[in-house]
Structure formats: structure tokens, C-alpha cells
PAZAPA-4460 file (N, C-alpha, C; in steps of 0.05 Angstrom, whole numbers, plus 32768, in hexadecimal, padded with zeros to 4 digits):
% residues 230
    n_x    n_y    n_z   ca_x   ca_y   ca_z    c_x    c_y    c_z   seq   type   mol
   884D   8961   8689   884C   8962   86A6   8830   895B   86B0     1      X     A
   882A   8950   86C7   881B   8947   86D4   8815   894F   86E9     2      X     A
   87FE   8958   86FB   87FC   8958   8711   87EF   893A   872A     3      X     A
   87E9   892E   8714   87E3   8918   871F   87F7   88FB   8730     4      X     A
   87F1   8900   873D   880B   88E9   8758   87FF   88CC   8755     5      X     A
   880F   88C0   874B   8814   88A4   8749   8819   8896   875F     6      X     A
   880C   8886   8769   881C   8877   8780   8821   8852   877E     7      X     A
   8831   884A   8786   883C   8834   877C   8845   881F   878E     8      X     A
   882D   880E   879C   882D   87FF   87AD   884B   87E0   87A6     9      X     A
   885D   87E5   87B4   8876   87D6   87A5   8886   87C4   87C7    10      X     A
   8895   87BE   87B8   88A5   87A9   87D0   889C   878E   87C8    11      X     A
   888D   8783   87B3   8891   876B   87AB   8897   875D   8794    12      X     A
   88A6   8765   8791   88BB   875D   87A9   88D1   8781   8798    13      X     A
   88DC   8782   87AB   88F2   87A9   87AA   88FD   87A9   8792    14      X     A
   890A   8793   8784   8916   879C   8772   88FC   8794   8756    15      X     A
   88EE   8790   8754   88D5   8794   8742   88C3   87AE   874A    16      X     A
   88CD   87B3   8763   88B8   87D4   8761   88D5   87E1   8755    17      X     A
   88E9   87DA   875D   8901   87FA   8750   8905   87F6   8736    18      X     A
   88FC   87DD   872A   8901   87DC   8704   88DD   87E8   86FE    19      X     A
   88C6   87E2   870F   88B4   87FC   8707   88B6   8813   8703    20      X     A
   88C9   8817   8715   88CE   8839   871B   88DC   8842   8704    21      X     A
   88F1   8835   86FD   8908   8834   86E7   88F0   8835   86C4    22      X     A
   88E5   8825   86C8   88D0   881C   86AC   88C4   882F   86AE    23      X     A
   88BC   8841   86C8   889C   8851   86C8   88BC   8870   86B6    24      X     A
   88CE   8878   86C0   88DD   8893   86B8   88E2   888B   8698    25      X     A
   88ED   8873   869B   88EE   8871   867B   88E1   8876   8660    26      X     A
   88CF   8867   866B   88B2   8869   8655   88A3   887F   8656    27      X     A
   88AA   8897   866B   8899   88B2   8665   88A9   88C5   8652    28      X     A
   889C   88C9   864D   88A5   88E5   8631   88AF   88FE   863D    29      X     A
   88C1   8905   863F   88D0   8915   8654   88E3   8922   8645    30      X     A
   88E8   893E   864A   8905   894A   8646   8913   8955   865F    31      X     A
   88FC   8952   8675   890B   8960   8688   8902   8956   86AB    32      X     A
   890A   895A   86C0   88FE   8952   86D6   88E0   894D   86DE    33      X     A
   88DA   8967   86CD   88C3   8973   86DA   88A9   895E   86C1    34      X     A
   88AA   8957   86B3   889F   894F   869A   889B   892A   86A4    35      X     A
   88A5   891D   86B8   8897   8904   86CE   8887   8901   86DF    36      X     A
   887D   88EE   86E6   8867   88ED   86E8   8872   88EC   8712    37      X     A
   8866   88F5   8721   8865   88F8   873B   8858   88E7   8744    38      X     A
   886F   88D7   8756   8866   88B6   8762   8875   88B2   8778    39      X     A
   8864   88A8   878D   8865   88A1   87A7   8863   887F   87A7    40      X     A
   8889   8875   87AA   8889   8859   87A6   8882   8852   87CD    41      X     A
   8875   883D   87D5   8873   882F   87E8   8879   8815   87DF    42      X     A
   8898   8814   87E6   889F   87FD   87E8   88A4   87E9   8800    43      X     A
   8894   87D6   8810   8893   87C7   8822   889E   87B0   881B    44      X     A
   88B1   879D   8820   88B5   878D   881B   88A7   876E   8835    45      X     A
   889A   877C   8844   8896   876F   885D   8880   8764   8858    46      X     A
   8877   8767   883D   8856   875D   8833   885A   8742   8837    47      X     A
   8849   872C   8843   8848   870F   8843   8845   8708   881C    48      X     A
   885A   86F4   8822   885A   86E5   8803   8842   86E1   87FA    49      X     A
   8839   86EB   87E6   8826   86E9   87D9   8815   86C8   87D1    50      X     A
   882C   86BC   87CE   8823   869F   87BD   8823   868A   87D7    51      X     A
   8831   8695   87EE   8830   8682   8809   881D   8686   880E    52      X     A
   880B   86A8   880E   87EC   86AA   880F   87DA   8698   8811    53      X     A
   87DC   8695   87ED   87C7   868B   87DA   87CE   866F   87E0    54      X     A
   87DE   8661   87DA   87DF   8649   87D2   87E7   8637   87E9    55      X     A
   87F3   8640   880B   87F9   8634   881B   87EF   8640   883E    56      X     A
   87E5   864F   8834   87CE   864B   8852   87E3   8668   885E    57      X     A
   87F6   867B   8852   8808   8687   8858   8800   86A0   885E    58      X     A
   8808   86AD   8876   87F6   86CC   8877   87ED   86D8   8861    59      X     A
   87DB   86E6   886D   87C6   86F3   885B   87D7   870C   8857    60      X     A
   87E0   871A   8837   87F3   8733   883B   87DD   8749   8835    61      X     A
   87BC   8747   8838   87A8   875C   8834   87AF   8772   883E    62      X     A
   87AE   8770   8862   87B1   8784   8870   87CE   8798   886B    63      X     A
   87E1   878B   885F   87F9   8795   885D   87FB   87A5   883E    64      X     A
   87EB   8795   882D   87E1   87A9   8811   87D0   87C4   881B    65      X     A
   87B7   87B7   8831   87AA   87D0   8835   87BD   87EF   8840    66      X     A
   87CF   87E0   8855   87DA   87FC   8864   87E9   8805   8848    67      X     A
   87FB   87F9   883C   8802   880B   881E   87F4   881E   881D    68      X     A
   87DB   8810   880E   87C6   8824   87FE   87BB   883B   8813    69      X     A
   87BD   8837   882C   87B7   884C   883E   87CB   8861   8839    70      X     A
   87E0   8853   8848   87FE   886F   8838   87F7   8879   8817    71      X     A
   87F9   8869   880F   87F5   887F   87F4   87E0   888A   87F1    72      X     A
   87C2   8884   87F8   87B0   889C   87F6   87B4   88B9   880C    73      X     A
   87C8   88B0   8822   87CE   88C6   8830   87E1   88DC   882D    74      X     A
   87ED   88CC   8814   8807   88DB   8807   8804   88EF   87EB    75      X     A
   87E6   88EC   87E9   87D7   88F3   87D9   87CC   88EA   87BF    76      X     A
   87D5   88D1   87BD   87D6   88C6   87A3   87BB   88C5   8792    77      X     A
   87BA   88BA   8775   87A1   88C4   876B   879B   88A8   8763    78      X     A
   87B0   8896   875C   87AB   887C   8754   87C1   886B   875D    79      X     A
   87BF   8849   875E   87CB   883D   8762   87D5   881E   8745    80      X     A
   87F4   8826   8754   8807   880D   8739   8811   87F5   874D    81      X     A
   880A   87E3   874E   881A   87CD   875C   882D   87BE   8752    82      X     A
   8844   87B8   874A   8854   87AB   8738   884D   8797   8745    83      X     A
   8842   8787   874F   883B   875E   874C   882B   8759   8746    84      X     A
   882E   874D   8731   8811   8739   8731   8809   8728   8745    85      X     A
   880D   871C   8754   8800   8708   8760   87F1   871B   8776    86      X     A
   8805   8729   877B   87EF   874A   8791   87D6   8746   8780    87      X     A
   87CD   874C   876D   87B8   8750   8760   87A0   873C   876E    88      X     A
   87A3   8722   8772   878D   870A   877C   8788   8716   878D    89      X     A
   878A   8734   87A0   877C   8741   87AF   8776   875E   87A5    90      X     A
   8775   8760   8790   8768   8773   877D   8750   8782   8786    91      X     A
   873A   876C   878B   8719   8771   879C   8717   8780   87B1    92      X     A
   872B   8775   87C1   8729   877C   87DF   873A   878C   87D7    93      X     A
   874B   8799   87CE   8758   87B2   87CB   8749   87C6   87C9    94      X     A
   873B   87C5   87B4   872D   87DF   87A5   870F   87DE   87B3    95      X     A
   8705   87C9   87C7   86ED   87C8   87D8   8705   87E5   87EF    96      X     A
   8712   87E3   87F8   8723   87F6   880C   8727   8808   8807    97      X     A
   8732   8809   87E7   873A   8826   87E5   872C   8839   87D8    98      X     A
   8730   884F   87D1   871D   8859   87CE   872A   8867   87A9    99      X     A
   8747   8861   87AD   875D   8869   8791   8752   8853   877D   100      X     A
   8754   8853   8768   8756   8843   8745   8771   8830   874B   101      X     A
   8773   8821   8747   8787   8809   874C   878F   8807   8729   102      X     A
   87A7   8803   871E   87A3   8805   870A   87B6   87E6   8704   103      X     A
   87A4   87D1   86EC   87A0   87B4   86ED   87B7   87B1   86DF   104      X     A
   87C1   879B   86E7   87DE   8794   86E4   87D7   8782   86C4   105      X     A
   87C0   8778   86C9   87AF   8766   86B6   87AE   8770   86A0   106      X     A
   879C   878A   86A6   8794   879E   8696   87B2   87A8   867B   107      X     A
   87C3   87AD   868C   87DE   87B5   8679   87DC   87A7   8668   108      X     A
   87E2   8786   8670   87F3   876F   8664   87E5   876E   864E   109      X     A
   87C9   8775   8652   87B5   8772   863A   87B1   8787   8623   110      X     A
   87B9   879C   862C   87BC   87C0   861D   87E1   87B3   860F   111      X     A
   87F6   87A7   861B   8810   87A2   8616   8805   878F   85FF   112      X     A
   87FA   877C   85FD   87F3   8764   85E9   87EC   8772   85D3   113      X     A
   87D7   877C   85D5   87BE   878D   85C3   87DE   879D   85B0   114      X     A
   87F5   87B2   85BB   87FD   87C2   85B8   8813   87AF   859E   115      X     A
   8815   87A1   85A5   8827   8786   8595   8822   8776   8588   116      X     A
   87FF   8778   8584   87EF   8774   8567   87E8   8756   856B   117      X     A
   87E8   8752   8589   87DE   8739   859E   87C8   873A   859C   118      X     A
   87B5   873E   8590   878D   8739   8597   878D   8721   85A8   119      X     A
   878F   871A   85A5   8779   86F8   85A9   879D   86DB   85A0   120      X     A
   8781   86CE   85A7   8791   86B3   85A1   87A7   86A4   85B5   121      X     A
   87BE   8693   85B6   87C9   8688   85CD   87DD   8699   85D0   122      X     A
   87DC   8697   85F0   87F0   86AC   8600   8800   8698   8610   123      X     A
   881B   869A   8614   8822   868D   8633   8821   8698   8643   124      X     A
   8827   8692   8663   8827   86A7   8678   883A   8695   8686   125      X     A
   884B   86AE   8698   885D   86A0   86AB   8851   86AC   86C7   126      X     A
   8856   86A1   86D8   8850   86B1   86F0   8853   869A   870F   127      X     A
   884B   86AA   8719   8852   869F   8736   883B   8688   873A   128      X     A
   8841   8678   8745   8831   8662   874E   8816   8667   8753   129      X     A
   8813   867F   8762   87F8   8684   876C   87E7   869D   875D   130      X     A
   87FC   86A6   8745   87EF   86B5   872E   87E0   86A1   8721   131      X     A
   87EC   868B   8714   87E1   8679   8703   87C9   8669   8713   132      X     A
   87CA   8662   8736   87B1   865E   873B   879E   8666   8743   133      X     A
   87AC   8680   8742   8783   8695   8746   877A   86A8   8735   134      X     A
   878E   868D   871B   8786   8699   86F4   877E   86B7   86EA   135      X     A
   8791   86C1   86FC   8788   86DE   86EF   877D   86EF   86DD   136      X     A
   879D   86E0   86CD   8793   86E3   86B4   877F   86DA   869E   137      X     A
   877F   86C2   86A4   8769   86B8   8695   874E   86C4   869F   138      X     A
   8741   86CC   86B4   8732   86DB   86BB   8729   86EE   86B6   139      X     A
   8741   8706   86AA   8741   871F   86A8   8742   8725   8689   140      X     A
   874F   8709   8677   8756   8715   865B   8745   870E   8651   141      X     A
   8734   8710   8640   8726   8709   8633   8730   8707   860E   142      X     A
   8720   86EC   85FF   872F   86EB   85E3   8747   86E0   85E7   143      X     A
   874F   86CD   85F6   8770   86C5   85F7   876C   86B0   8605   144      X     A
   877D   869A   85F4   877E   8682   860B   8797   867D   8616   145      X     A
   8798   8679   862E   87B5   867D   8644   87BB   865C   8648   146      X     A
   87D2   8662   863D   87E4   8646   864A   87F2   8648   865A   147      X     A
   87FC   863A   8669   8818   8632   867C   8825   8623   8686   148      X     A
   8841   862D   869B   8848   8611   869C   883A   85FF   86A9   149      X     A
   8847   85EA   86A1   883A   85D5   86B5   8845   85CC   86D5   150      X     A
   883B   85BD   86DE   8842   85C0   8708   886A   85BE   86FE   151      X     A
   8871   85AC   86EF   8889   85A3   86EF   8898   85B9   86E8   152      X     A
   8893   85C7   86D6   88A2   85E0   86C4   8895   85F3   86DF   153      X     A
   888B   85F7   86F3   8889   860F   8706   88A2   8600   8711   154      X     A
   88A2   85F3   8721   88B2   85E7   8734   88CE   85E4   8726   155      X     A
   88DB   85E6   8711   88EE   85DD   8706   88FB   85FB   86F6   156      X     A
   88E7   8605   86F2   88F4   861A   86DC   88E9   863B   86ED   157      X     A
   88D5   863C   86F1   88C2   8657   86EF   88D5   8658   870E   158      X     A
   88BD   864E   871F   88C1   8656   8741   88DD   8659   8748   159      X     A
   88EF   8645   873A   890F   8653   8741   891A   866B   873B   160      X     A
   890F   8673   872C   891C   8683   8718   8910   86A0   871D   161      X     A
   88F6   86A2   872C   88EF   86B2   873E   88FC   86B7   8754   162      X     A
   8906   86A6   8765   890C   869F   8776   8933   86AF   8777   163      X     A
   893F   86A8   875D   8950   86B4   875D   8959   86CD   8759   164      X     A
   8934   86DB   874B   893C   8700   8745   8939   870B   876C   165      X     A
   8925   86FB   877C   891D   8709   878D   893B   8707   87A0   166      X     A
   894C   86F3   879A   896A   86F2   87A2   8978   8708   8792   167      X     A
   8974   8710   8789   8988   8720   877A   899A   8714   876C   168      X     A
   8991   86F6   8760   89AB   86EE   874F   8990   86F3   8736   169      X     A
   898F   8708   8722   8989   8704   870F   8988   86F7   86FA   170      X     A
   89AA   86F9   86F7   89AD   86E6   86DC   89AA   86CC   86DB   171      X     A
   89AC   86C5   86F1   89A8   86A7   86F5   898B   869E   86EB   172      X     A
   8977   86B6   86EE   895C   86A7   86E5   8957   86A8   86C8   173      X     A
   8968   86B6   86B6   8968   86B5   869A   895D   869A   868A   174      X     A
   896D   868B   8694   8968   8674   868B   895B   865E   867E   175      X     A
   8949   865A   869E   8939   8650   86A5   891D   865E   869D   176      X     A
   8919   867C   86A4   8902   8689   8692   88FD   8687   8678   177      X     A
   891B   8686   8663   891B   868F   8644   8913   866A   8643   178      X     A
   8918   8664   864D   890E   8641   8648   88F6   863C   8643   179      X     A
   88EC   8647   865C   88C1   8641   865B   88B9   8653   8648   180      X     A
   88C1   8667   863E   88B4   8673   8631   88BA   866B   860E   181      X     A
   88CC   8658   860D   88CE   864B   85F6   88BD   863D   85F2   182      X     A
   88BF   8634   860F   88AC   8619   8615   888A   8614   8606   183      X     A
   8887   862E   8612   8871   863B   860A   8863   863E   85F5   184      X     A
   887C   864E   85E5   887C   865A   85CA   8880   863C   85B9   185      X     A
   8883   8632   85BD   8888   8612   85B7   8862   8607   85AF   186      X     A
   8856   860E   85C7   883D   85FD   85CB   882E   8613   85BE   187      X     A
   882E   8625   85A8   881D   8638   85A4   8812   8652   85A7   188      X     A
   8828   865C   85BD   8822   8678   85CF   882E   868E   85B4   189      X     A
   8823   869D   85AB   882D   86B7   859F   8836   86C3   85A9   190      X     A
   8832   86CC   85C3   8840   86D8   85D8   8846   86CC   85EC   191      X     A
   8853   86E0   8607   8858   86C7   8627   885B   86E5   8633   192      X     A
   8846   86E3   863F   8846   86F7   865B   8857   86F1   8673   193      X     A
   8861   8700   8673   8873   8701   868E   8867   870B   86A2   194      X     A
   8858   86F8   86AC   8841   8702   86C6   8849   86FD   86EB   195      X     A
   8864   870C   86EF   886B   8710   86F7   8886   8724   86F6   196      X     A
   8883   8732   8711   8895   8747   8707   88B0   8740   870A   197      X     A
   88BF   8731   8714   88CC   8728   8719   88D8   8719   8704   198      X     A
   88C2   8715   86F1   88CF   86FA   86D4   88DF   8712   86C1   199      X     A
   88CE   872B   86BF   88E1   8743   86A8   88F5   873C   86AB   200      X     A
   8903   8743   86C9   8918   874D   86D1   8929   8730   86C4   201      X     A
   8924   871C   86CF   893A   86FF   86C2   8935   8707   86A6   202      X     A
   8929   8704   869E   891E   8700   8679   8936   871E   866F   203      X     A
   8932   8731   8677   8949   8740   8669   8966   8737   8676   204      X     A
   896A   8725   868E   8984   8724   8685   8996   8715   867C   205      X     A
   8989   8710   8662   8994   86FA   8649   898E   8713   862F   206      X     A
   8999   86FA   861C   898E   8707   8604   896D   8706   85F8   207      X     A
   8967   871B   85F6   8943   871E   85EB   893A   8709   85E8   208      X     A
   891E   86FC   85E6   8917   86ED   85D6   8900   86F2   85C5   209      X     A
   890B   86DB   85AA   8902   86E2   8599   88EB   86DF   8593   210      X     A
   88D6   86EB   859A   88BA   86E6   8599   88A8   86FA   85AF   211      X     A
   8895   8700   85A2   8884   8719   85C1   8883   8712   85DC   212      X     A
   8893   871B   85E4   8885   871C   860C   8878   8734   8616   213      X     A
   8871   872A   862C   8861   8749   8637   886C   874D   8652   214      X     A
   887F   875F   8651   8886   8771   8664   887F   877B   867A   215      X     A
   8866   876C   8694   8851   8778   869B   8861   878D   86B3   216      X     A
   887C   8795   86BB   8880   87A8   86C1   8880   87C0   86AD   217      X     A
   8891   87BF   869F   8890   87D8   868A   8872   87DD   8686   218      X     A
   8860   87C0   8676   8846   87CF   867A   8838   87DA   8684   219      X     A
   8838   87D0   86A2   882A   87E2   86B8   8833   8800   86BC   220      X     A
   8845   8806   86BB   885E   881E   86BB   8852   8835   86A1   221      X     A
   8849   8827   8683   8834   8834   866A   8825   883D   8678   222      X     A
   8810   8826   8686   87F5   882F   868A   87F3   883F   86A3   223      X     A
   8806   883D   86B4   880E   885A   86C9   880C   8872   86BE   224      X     A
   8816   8875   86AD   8824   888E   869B   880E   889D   868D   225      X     A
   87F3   888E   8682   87E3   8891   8670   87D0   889C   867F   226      X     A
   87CE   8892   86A1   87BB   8899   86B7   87CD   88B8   86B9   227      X     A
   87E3   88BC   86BD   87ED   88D3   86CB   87EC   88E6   86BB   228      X     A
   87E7   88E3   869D   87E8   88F8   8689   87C0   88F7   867E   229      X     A
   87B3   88EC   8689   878D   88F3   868D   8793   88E2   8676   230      X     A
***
């Protein structure tokens, strides 16, 4: 048991904060109600698209991350989980505002690698248009060289297929995800991050694939858990 309150800045997109929520009960060690971790989801879905942001001159969704993080420090929270990555390209200006631990979406993917005997070496990454251009990850990981798709494989495979979890046709993005990440695994990648939250959700609904991915909901959901237990 914990006394520590989690809070979990979500709505980007709703059904990637409710498979956080789902990943965060699962993965705690629990026999009983009381033995989870206490979390205050803010789910907004009204946040401006993240990648229309970055990449097309598209509202700024700062102020709309900030009021979140206002609610949840008022709700008492002790730290913060964001299930998006591409939220993250305002990471700075988050944690310049708040005054809570933001806990790095980055950070997981890299503790999830490490955990799967991933050190170093070529990774793929999938992610949203404007994850891959304000290189997150490559920024943040260090020891790893990041591949991806290319403009054609966003536009053809990735961005649809996003496009269809935030529709609610899941299965439909199976596809097209387990593709690039062959793709990938093709050009060298030992692993393929699913750097977006939105890609888990397609990627499980097919059959596994055969080779490491990184989960960065479930992971973020670990490294929640690890904060809530000191």
C-alpha cells in the first residue's frame, strides 16, 4: 500500500489514458483493493493535437497541459504520468510550471529496453509525426542508434494506423503497424519502440510479434508504480 497519489495527465488521446489505467492495476502487485496505487486520472480530450502543434502552425496545447497539471496538483497529487509521447516536446515548459516530478515517458522506454537486455545498439521507433521531429528520443537515449520510418512509411503505414486507434477501429491498425516494425527489424533494429501510445493498443491486436518491442504505455504504468511504492 501506498500513500502516495499518482496523477495522470490523459485524454490523448482517452482510450490510451484508459489502457494506462488498465496497465498501471495490472502490473501492481496486489491481493487486494487497498494494496494500488491511488490515482487521479485527468482525462481532457479537448487538448489541441499535439503534432498539428509542432509540425503545422496548430494551437499551442501548453496552456491546456498546464490547467491539467493545475488540477492535479490541487487534487493533491505527488507526481505526474502522461500517457503521450508527443505531450512530452513540452516536457520544459511543463516542469518550468509545475512544481510535481513529471515522470519521462522517455525515461521508461529506456528502463523497458535495459529490462529486455536492450543496452545499446539499433532501436526502431514508431511514433507520431511530430515525435520523430522533435527527436525525442534520440535526444533523451543515450548508447542507441534510432531508426525510422521514412516520410513515405509515416504517410502510408504509421499516421493511418494511428489515426484508426484514435477512431476506435483498432484492429484495423494491426496491420499496417506489425508491417513497419518488420520493416524495421528488417534494417537492423533489435528492438521497435512503440512511441506512441496509441501504436500498443494496434500492435496487440494481432498476433505478438516476434521480436522485442517496447510497450511505452505498460512502461510508463512500471515506472508509476516504482514512484508510488518510494
Amino acid at each position: 500500500m501506498t500513500d502516495r497519489i499518482l496523477g495522470v495527465l490523459g485524454g490523448m488521446g482517452p482510450l490510451a489514458s484508459a489502457e494506462f489505467m488498465r496497465a498501471l492495476t495490472l502490473e501492481t502487485p496486489a491481493e487486494r483493493d487497498q494494496d494500488h496505487v491511488p490515482t487521479v486520472l485527468w482525462s481532457d480530450p479537448r487538448v489541441p493535437d499535439r503534432t498539428l502543434a509542432r509540425n503545422h502552425g496548430g494551437e499551442d496545447p501548453l496552456p491546456w497541459l498546464l490547467r491539467g497539471l493545475r488540477g492535479l496538483e490541487a487534487a493533491g497529487c505527488g507526481a505526474v504520468a502522461i500517457p503521450c509521447n508527443t505531450a512530452h516536446g513540452w516536457y520544459d515548459a511543463m516542469r518550468a510550471a509545475c512544481p510535481l516530478p513529471i515522470l519521462h515517458i522517455v525515461d521508461a522506454a529506456a528502463e523497458d529496453l535495459r529490462a529486455q537486455g536492450v543496452a545499446g545498439g539499433r532501436i526502431g521507433l514508431m511514433g507520431t509525426a511530430a515525435t520523430l521531429a522533435m527527436r525525442l528520443y534520440e535526444e533523451r537515449l543515450t548508447g542507441y542508434d534510432v531508426i525510422t520510418p521514412d516520410a513515405e512509411e509515416m504517410r502510408g503505414l504509421v499516421s493511418p494506423a494511428i489515426a484508426e486507434v484514435k477512431a476506435n477501429r483498432v484492429a484495423e491498425a494491426y496491420a499496417p503497424l506489425a508491417e513497419m516494425a518488420r520493416r524495421l527489424r528488417a534494417r537492423g533494429a533489435e528492438a521497435v519502440v512503440l512511441g506512441c501510445t496509441e501504436i500498443p493498443l494496434g500492435v496487440a491486436a494481432g498476433p505478438p510479434l516476434p521480436f522485442p518491442v517496447v510497450d511505452t504505455v505498460a512502461a510508463l504504468a512500471r515506472t508509476a508504480i516504482r514512484w508510488a511504492r518510494g
